[in-house]
Structures are given as structure tokens and as C-alpha cells.
C-alpha positions as CSV (number, residue, x, y, z in Angstrom):
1,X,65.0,125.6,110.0
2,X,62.4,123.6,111.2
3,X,63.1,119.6,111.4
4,X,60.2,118.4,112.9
5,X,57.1,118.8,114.0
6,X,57.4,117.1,117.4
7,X,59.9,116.2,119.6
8,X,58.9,113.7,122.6
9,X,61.4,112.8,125.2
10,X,61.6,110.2,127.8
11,X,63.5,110.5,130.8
12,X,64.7,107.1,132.8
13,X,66.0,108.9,135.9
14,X,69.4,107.2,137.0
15,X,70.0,105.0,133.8
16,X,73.5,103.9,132.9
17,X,73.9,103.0,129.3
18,X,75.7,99.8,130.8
19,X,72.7,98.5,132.4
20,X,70.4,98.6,129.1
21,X,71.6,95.1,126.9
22,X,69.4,92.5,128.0
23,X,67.4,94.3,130.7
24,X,65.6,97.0,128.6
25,X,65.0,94.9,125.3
26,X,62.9,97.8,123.7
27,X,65.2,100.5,124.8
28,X,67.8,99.0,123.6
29,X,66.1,98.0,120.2
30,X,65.6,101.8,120.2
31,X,69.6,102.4,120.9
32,X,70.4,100.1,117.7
33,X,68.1,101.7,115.6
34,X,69.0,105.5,116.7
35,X,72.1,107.6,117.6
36,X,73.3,106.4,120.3
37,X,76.1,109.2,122.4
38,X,77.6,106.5,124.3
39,X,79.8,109.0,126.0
40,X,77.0,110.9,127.2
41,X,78.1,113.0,130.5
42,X,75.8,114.3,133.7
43,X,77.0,117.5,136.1
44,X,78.4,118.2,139.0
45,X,76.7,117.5,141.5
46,X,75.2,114.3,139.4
47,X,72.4,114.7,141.5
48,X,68.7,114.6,139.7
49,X,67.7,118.6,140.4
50,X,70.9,119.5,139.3
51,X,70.7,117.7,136.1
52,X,67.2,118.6,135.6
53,X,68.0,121.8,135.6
54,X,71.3,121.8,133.3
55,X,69.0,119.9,131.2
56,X,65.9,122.2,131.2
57,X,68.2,125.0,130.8
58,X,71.1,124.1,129.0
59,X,73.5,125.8,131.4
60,X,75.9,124.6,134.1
61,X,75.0,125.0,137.8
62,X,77.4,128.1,138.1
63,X,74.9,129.8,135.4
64,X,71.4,128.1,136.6
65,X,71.7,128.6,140.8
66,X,70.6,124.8,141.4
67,X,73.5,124.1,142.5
68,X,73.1,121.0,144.8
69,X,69.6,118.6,145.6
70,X,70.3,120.7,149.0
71,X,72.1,123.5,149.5
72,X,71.9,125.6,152.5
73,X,70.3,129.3,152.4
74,X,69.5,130.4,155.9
75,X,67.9,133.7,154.4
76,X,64.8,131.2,153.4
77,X,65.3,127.7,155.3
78,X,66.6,128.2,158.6
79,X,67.8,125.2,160.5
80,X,68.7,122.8,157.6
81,X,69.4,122.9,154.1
82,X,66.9,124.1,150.9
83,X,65.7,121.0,149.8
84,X,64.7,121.6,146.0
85,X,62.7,118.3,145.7
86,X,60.5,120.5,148.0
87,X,57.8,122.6,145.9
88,X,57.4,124.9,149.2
89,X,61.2,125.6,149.4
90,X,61.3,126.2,145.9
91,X,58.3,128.9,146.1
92,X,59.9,130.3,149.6
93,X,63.5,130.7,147.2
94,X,61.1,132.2,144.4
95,X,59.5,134.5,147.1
96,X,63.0,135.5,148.5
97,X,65.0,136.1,145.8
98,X,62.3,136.9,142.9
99,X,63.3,133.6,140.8
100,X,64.7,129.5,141.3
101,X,66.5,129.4,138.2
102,X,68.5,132.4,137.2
103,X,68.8,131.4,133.5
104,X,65.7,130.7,130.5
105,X,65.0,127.5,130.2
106,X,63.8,125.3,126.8
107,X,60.1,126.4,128.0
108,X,61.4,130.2,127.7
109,X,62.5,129.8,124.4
110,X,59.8,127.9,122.9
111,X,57.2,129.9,124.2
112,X,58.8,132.4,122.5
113,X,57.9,131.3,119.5
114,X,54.6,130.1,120.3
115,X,55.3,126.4,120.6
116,X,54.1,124.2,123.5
117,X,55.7,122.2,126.3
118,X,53.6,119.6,128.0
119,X,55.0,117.2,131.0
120,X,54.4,114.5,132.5
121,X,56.6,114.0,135.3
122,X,56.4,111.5,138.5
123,X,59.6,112.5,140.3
124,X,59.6,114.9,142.9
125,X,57.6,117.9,143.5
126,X,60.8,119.7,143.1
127,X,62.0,118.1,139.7
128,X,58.6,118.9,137.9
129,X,58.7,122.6,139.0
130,X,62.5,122.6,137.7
131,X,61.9,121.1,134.2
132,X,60.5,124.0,133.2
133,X,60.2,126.9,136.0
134,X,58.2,129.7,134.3
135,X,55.3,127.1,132.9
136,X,52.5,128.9,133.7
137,X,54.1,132.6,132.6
138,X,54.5,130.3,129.3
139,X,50.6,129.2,128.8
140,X,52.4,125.7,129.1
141,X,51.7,122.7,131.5
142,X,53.2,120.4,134.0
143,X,51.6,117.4,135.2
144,X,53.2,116.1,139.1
145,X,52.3,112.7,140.2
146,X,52.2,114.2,143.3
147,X,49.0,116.6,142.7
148,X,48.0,119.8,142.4
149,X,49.6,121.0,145.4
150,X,53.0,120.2,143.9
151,X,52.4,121.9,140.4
152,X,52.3,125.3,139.2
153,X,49.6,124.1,136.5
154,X,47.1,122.5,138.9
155,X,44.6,122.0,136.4
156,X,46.8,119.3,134.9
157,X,46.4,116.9,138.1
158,X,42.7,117.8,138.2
159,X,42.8,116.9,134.1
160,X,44.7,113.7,134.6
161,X,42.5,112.4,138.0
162,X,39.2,113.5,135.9
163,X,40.1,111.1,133.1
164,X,42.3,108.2,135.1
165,X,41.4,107.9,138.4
166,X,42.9,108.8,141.8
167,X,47.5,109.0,141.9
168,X,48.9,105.8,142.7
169,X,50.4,105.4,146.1
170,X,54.5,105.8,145.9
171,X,55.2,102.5,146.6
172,X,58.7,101.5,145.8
173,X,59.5,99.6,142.9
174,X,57.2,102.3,141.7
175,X,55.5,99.9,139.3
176,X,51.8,101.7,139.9
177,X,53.7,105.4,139.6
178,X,55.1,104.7,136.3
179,X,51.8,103.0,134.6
180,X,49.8,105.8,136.1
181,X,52.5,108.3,134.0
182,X,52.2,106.1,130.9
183,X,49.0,106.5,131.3
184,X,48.6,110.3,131.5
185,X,51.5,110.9,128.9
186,X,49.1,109.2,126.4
187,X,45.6,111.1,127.3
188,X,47.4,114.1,127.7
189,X,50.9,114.7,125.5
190,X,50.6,112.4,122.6
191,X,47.0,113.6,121.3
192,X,46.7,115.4,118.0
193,X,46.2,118.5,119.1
194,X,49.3,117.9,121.7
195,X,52.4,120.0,122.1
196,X,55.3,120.4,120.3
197,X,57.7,119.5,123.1
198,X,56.4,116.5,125.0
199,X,58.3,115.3,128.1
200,X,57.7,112.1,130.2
201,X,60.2,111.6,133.6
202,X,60.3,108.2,135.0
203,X,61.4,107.6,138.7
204,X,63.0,104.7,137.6
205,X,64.9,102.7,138.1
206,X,66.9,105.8,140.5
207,X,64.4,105.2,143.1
208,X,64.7,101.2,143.4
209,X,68.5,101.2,142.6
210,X,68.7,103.7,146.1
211,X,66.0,101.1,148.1
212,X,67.4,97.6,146.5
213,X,70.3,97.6,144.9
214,X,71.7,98.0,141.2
215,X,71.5,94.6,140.5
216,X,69.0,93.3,142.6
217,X,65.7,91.2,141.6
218,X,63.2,94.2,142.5
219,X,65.5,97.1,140.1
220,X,65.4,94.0,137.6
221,X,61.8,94.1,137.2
222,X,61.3,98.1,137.4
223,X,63.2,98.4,134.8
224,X,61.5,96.0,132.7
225,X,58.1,97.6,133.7
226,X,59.9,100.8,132.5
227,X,61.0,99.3,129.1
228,X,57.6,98.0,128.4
229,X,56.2,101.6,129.3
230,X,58.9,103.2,126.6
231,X,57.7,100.5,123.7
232,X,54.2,101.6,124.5
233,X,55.0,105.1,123.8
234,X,57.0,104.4,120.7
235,X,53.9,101.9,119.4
236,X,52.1,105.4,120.1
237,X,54.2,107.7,118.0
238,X,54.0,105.3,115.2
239,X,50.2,105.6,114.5
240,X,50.9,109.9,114.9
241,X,50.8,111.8,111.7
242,X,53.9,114.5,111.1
243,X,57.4,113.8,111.9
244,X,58.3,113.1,115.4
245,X,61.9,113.0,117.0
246,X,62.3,111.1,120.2
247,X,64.9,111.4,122.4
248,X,65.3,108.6,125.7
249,X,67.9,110.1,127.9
250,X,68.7,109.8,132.0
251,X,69.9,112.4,134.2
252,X,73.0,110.5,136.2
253,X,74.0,107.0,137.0
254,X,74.5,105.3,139.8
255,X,77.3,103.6,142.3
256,X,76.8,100.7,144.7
257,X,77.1,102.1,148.3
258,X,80.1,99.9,150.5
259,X,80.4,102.0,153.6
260,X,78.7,104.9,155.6
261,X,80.5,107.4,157.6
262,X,78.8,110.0,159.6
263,X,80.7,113.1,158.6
264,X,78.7,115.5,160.9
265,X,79.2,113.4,164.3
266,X,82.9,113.1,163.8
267,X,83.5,116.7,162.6
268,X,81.5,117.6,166.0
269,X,83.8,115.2,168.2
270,X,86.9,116.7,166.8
271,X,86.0,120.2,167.5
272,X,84.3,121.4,164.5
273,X,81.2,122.9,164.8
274,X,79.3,121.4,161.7
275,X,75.8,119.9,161.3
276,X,73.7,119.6,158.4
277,X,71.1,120.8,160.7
278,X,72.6,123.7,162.0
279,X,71.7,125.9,165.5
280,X,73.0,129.1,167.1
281,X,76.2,126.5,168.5
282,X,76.9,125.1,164.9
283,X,78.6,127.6,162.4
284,X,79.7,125.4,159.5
285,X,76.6,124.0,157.4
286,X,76.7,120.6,156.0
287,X,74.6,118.6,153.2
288,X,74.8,114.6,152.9
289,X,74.9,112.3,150.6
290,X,77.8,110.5,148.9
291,X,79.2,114.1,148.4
292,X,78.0,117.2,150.1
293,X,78.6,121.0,150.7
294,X,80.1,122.7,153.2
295,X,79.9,126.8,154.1
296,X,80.5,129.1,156.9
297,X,77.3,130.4,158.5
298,X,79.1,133.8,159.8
299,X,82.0,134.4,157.2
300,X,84.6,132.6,159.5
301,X,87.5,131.3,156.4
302,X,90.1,130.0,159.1
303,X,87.1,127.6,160.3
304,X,87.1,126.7,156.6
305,X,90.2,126.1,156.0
306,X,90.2,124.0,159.2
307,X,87.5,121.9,157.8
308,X,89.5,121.5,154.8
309,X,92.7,120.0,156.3
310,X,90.3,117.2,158.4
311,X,88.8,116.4,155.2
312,X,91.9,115.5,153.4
313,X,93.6,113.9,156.1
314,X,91.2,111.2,156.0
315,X,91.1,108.5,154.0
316,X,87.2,108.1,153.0
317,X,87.1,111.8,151.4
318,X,87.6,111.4,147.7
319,X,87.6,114.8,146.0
320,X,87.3,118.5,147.3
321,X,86.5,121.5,145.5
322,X,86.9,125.3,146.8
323,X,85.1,128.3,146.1
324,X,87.5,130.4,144.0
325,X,88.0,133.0,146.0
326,X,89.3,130.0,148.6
327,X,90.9,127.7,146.5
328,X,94.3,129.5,146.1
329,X,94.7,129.6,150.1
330,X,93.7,125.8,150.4
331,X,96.7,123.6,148.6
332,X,95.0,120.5,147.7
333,X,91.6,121.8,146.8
334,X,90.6,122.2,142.9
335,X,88.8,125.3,142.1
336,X,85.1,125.1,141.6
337,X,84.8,126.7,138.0
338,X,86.9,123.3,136.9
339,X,83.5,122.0,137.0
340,X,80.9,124.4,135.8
341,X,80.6,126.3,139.9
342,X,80.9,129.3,140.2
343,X,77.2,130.7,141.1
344,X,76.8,133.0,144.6
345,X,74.9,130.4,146.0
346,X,77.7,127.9,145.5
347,X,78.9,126.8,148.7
348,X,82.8,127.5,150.4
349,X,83.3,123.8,149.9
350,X,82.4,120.7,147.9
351,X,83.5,117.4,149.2
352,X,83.1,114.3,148.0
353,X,83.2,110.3,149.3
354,X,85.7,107.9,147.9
355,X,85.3,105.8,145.6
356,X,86.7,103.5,142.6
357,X,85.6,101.6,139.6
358,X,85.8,98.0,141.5
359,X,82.8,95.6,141.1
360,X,80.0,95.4,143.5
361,X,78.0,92.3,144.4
362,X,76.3,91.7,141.2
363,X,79.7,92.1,139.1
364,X,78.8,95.8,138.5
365,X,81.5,98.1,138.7
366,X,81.2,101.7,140.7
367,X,81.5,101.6,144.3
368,X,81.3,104.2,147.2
369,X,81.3,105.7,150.5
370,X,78.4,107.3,151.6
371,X,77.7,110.3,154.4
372,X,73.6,109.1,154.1
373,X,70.5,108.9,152.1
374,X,70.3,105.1,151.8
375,X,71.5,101.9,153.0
376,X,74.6,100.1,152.8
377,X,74.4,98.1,149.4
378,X,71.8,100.6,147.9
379,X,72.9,102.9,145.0
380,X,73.9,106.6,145.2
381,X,75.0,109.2,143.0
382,X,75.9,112.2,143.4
383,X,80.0,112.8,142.7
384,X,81.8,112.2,139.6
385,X,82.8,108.4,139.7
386,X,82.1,107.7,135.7
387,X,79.3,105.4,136.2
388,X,77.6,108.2,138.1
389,X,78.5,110.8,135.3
390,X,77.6,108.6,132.3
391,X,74.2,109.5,131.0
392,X,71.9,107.4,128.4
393,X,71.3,109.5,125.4
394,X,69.7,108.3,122.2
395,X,67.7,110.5,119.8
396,X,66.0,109.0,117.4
397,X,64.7,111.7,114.0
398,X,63.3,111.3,110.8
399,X,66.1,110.8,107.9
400,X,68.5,110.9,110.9
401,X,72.1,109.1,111.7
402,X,72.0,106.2,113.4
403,X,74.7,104.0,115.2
404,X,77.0,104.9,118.0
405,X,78.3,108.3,118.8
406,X,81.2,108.5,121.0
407,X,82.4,112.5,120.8
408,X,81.8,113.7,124.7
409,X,78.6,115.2,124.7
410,X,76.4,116.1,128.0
411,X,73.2,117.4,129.6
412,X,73.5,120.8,128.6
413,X,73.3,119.8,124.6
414,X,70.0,118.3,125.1
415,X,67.7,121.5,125.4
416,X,69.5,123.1,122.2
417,X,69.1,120.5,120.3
418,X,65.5,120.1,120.7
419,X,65.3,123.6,120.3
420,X,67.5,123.6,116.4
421,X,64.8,120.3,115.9
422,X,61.5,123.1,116.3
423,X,63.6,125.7,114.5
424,X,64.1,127.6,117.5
425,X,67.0,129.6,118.5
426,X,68.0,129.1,122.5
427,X,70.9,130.3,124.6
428,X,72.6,127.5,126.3
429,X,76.5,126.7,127.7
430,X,75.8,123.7,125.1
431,X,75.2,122.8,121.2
432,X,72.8,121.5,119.1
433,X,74.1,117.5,118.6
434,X,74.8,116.7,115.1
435,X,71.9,114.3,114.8
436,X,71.8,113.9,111.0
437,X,75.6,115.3,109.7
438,X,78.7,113.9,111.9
439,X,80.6,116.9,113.7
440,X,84.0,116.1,112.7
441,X,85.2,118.4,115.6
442,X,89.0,117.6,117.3
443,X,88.2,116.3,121.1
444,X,90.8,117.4,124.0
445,X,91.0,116.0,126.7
446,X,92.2,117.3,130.3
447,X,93.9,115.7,133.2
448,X,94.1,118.0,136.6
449,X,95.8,116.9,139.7
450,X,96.4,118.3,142.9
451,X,98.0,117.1,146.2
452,X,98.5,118.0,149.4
453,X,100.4,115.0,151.8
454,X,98.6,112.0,151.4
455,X,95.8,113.3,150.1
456,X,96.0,113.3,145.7
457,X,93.0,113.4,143.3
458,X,92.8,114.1,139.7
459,X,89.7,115.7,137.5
460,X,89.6,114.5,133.7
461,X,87.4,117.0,131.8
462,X,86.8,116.9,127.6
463,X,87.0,119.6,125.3
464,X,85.4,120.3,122.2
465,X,84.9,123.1,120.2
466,X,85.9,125.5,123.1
467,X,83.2,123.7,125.2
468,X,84.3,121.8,128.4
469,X,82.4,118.3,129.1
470,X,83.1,116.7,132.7
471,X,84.4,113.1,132.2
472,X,85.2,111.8,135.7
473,X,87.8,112.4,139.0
474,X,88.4,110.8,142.2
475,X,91.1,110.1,144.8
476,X,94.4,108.6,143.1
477,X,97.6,107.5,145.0
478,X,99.8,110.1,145.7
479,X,103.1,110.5,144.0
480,X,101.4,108.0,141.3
């Protein structure tokens, strides 16, 4: 049955929940006010394509096939990883393999019903193709701050530059990229005659976090430049006519950066032959970032397995995870289906950088290694320390609950639930959230550990219902 008439979601990519009291005042007016799922939870990798497609989808990566930001395919990118923030990779992939996303997506399902999905997004290229991938087959549209070149709905950047003006330069803090999207988002989503889904992805803060720093002055002001964009939406939806739900909601968190280590140059001086740019002489493929993939090039396992032991004999590798075909021959490793893997293009290995819960500079806790992607001191994300995995979530409806939820919920609920708002039926690894009745559901949780000499880390998951939400994992003493 039909709920509302609109549903209009806001994306802050990167939020934690822990950063909004007394930085985001209208946000978190908006969390007091709404149901807030404090224990909100991202995917595995927590990385933004990743999530935007667990999200877009409601389905795991095993289910979905984004299974990394990079992941290495030389059957369409030879010579380094598939980078899906790149809109060329991602039509090479569609070109290759007949399709990006091997699930429906939110967009599938509403179409199907004849309802509309309109975006505005100003990430990457890549993250507005993945939000909803069939958007032209659906009559829908998708606008990328980035142009028509980066859009399978073209005429959206030529309707947006028509009406405001030329796209902003990507300056970082992006404080011209995100007024530009505000500005767009009102012209073109929340009309009258706009659509029934209406999405708006902010950069930030994610992108400042990675430059500056969690805690520094710069992410400060982005993020009250993004607050001040999410009141003016919300002063917008108050003059609208019909009822309107809104959901504000972020993809990962983020960890402060402590040390880099340059995984591919040592694996090379100890006799591996790994490089995340990979030649005719290199045979194991790497990605970077605070956690990254690793896969044979030429079906060689005894090279894997040799990878293996020189990951966990060091002391800067937090977590690994093996294909689970592998896992059984590698003591140590956890299975990839423990968290959601399981896809063919899933890689032989996941490996992950240390990292704990102590405070950074700014009294912040989350802290990590890092293989590359920023400087020393800047944020990542990526793994599954729990202030990279804890999500914001707060969904505000008409004659809804309100207060704080705090039953393990993640990504993958978000799509159904917009969907059981529009009175649409969607498949999805998730659940509609009870948004106006409390689910009185039992919650389980799960501890699993597995050693191998020194080397010791431990995966919590949370069940409910028969549905398996990650919670967080890392490194933990051995014999603890």
C-alpha cells in the first residue's frame, strides 16, 4: 500500500553519525525530529561504488558484481585495475560482459510500475551511472556534475547548464560543487511535476575528510555548507503539496590515516611478482587503498597462497579474506561469503590495513594504515574498522516514528524501503525498515575468529530475522 507520494533522499557521502551534534545543526535537528538507525551499517568493501550499488540495488556485492572501487579485469582494462568511478570502464564492462550490475536496481522496480527516479548526483562519473544503471532503458534521469559526457541521460546536463550556468570547477572543499547541486536538485527534482523518487548525492564531506583531515578547519566548513544545503531542501519540501518522506543517509565513514606502506614495492623486493599495474613480468594483480584485492593473473594458487603467508606475517595487515574455493587451504583466512563475497568477479584475496579504535589528532577515534590514495593524516575508508562501517540513516515520513533506532540495519534496507513507501514490490538481500511500527525482532550477534601464528583477527556480524548485517572486524592479539 502506497505511503506516500514522494520520497526524496539526500546522500552525504562519508558521514559518520558521530560527527553530526554540533557541526551539522540542521541535520541534526532533522535526526531529533525523525528515526534515527543509529546502528546503521555500510559493505564490504566500505568503499562509495560499492555502497552505491548495495544501496541502489539492495543486494550485497556477491549478488551486484561491484565488488571493489577497482577491481582488476584484464578481459576489459589491461594493465591496471577497472576503475568504476570511470564512466568509460564502466561502458567498456557493459560492452564486455552485456551489463555493470548483475542485479535490478530501485530504478528497475519503479519503472516498473510507472514511477519516476530523478538524480542529482556530484560524485563521480562512476557513482551516478551506478545509482541507477538502466536509467535511460527506464525513461528516467540522471544529472552528473561532471557533464554530459559522464551521463547516460545527457540531456540532463544540457537541462541543468541551460537554466544555471556552466559546472563549477571541482575545487576541493567542493563548496561551488555542492551549491551548484542544490541548485539543480531544486530546478529539476523538487518541481511539481517532479518524480516520485528524488535523489541528491553530495561529495561531502568524503572528499575533504580524504584532502584535510576529519577534523580539520576546511572539513569543518564543508560540512556546514552541506548542512545549510540540506535545510534548504527541507524549507523546500515544506511549501510541496502531497506527502513527502525524506530520507538523509551516507554511504561509509571514515578513519584518520597514521602510516603508509607500499605493499606493491615490498611484495616485488621479496620475490613476489605483484603490482597494481600489472605487465607480462607481474602475475599477481593488486588494488590500493587502505584495503585492497589481490588475484592471480594465470591461475597460479601456490603463488596465492604465498602471498597469503607474507601478508600475515606482517604486522600492518589487519584482516584477510579468501575466495571460498581458497579459504579452506589458507589457515588464517576468513571465507569471503562471511561478508556478502562471493560474485565471479570477486578477487582470490581481500586484504585489509590495520587498524584500531584509538583517537586521532582531533580526539576522534578510528585510525589506519594505508597502502595509498591520500596523505598521511587524511581520511580513508575502505575496511571494516566501525567508524568506517557506521552509516547515517534517518528517515523522516508523514505520521511516522521518531526517536532513536538502534536494531542493526544497513545499506541494503534502504532501496526496499523506499520502494514499500511508493507501494512497490522490489527484490532485495534487505527489508523494508519499520519506519512507522517497531519490529520487535530478536538480534544475534556473531563473533568469528581465526588465527594462524601471530597473525589473529575476529569478524562481528548481526543477525536479524535470518538476515546478516556486518558490524565490524580487525586484527586482535593472538591467544586473547
Amino acid at each position: 500500500m502506497k505511503q506516500v507520494d514522494r520520497v526524496v533522499i539526500i546522500v552525504f557521502d562519508g558521514l559518520r553519525p558521530d560527527m553530526i551534534a554540533g557541526r551539522m545543526p540542521n541535520l541534526e535537528a532533522f535526526a531529533n525530529r525523525g528515526l534515527w538507525f543509529r546502528e546503521a551499517r555500510s559493505v564490504f568493501p566500505s568503499m562509495t561504488r560499492v555502497a552505491t550499488t548495495s544501496f541502489a540495488t539492495g543486494q550485497w556485492p556477491g549478488v551486484h558484481g561491484i565488488v571493489n572501487n577497482a577491481f582488476h579485469m584484464p578481459n576489459v582494462v589491461q594493465g591496471a585495475p577497472l576503475d568504476t568511478s570511470n564512466f568509460d570502464h564502466l561502458s567498456q564492462l557493459k560492452a564486455a560482459e552485456g551489463q555493470v550490475v548483475t542485479s535490478v536496481s530501485l530504478g528497475h522496480a519503479l519503472a516498473a510500475q510507472g514511477l519516476r527516479m530523478g538524480a542529482v548526483h556530484a560524485g563521480s562519473a562512476g557513482s551516478s551511472y551506478l545509482v541507477n544503471h538502466d536509467v535511460a532503458e527506464h525513461g528516467h534521469w540522471t544529472f552528473s556534475i561532471h557533464g554530459e559526457a559522464s551521463t547516460k541521460t545527457p540531456e540532463a546536463a544540457r537541462r541543468a547548464i541551460a537554466s544555471l550556468g556552466p559546472l563549477p570547477a571541482q575545487d576541493v572543499p567542493k563548496f561551488d560543487t555542492i551549491d551548484y547541486a542544490r541548485r539543480a536538485f531544486l530546478d529539476m527534482a523538487l518541481t511539481k511535476d517532479g518524480p516520485e523518487v528524488a535523489l541528491l548525492w553530495l561529495p561531502e564531506p568524503d572528499t575533504t575528510w580524504h584532502h584535510y583531515g576529519l577534523g580539520s578547519e576546511q572539513s569543518l566548513a564543508v560540512m556546514l555548507a552541506a548542512d545549510r544545503v540540506f535545510g534548504d531542501i527541507l524549507d523546500a519540501i515544506d511549501g510541496m503539496e502531497g506527502r513527502t518522506a525524506v530520507i538523509a543517509m551516507s554511504d561509509h565513514g571514515q578513519i584518520t590515516t597514521t602510516s603508509q606502506t607500499d605493499i606493491t614495492g615490498e611484495m616485488q623486493a621479496d620475490g613476489l611478482p605483484a603490482s597494481h599495474r600489472p605487465d607480462a613480468t607481474h602475475r599477481l594483480a593488486l588494488t590500493r587503498g587502505n584495503m585492497g584485492e589481490l588475484r592471480s593473473l594465470d591461475g597460479d594458487m601456490g603463488l596465492v597462497s604465498a602471498a597469503c603467508d607474507w601478508l600475515m606475517s606482517r604486522e600492518d595487515i589487519g584482516m584477510v579474506f579468501a575466495k571460498e574455493t581458497l579459504a579452506g587451504s589458507l589457515p588464517g583466512t576468513f571465507p569471503m561469503s562471511l561478508v556478502h563475497h562471493g560474485h565471479q568477479r570477486s578477487p582470490d584475496l581481500f586484504f585489509l590495513m590495520r587498524s584500531s579504535d584509538d583517537a586521532d589528532p582531533w580526539g576522534l577515534p578510528g585510525q589506519g594504515g594505508l597502502i595509498a590514495g591520500v596523505d598521511v593524516g587524511g581520511g580513508m575508508h575502505g575496511g571494516l574498522n566501525r567508524h568506517e562501517m557506521n552509516t547515517t540513516l534517518v528517515i523522516g515520513t508523514p505520521d511516522g516514528r521518531t526517536g532513536m533506532d538502534t536494531k542493526p540495519v544497513g545499506l541494503v534496507d534502504i532501496a526496499p524501503t523506499v520502494a514499500a513507501l511508493l507501494g512497490v514490490d522490489m527484490p532485495s538481500s534487505g527489508a523494508a525498515l519499520a519506519v512507522h511500527e517497531p519490529c520487535q525482532s530478536g538480534i544475534e550477534h556473531e563473533t568469528f575468529r581465526e588465527s594462524r601464528g601471530a597473525f589473529c583477527q575476529e569478524l562481528h556480524r548481526n543477525k536479524v530475522n535470518g538476515r546478516v548485517y556486518l558490524d565490524y572486524g580487525g586484527r586482535v592479539p593472538a591467544g586473547a
